[in-house]
C-alpha positions in Angstrom: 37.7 0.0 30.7 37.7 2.6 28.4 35.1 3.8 25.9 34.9 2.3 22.1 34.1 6.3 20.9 37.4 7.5 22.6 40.4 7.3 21.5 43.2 6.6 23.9 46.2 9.1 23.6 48.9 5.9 22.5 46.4 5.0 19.7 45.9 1.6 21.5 42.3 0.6 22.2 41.1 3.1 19.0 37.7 1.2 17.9 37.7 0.5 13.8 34.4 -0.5 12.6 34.3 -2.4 9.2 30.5 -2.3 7.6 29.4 -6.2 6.9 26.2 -7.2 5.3 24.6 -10.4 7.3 23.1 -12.5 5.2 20.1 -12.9 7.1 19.3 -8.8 6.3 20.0 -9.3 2.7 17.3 -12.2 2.1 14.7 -10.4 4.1 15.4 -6.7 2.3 15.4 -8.9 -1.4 12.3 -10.3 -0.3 10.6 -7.1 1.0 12.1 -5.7 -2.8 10.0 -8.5 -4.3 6.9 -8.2 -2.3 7.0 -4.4 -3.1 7.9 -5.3 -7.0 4.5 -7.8 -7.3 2.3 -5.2 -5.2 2.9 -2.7 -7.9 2.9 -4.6 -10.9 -0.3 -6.0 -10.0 -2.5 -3.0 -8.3 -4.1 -1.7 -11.6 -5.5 -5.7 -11.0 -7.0 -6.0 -7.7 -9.1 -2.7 -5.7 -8.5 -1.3 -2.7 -11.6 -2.8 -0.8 -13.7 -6.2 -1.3 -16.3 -3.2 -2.5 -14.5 -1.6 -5.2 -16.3 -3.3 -8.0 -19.6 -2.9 -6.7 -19.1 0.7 -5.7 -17.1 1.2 -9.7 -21.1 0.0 -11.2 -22.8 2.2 -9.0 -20.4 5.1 -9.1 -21.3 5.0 -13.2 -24.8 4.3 -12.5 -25.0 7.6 -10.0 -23.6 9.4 -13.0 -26.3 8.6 -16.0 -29.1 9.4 -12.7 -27.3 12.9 -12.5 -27.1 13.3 -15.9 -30.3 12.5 -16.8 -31.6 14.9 -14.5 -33.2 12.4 -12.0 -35.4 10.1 -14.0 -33.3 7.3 -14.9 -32.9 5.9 -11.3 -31.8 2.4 -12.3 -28.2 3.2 -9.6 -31.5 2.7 -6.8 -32.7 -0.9 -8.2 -30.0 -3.0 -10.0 -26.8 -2.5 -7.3 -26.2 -4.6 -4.5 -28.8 -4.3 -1.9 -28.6 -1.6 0.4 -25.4 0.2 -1.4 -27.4 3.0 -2.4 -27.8 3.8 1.4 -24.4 5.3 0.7 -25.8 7.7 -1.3 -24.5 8.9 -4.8 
């Protein structure tokens, strides 16, 4: 039995390979295309975490406290309880 990476010294037995696109690998790469395609599209849409909104309003909250040099502390009473825990 001889190798299919060497060649035999008549030529016969010399391995050709031909490059052929199953179908099956096509579908999944179009989908995968897609899936990538709609993730982008639409991320400017959804946030990261099921927190991102809350954390957005308290994030801009945190900022007029800062500003207003620590009187205005309305980031401590109207967010979602116990997010200010995080801290600023």
């Amino acid at each position: 039995m001889t190798s299919p990476f060497i060649r035999s010294r008549s030529g016969v037995g010399a391995c050709t390979s031909h490059f052929t696109v199953d179908l099956e690998i096509l579908a999944v790469g179009s989908l995968l295309a897609l899936a990538a395609l709609v993730a982008i599209w639409t991320v400017g849409d959804y946030a990261i975490t099921v927190d991102e909104f809350n954390a957005n309003d308290y994030g801009q909250k945190s900022l007029v406290w800062y500003t207003s040099l620590f009187t205005n502390r309305s980031n401590f009473d109207s967010v979602e309880d116990t997010l200010w825990f995080y801290g600023p």
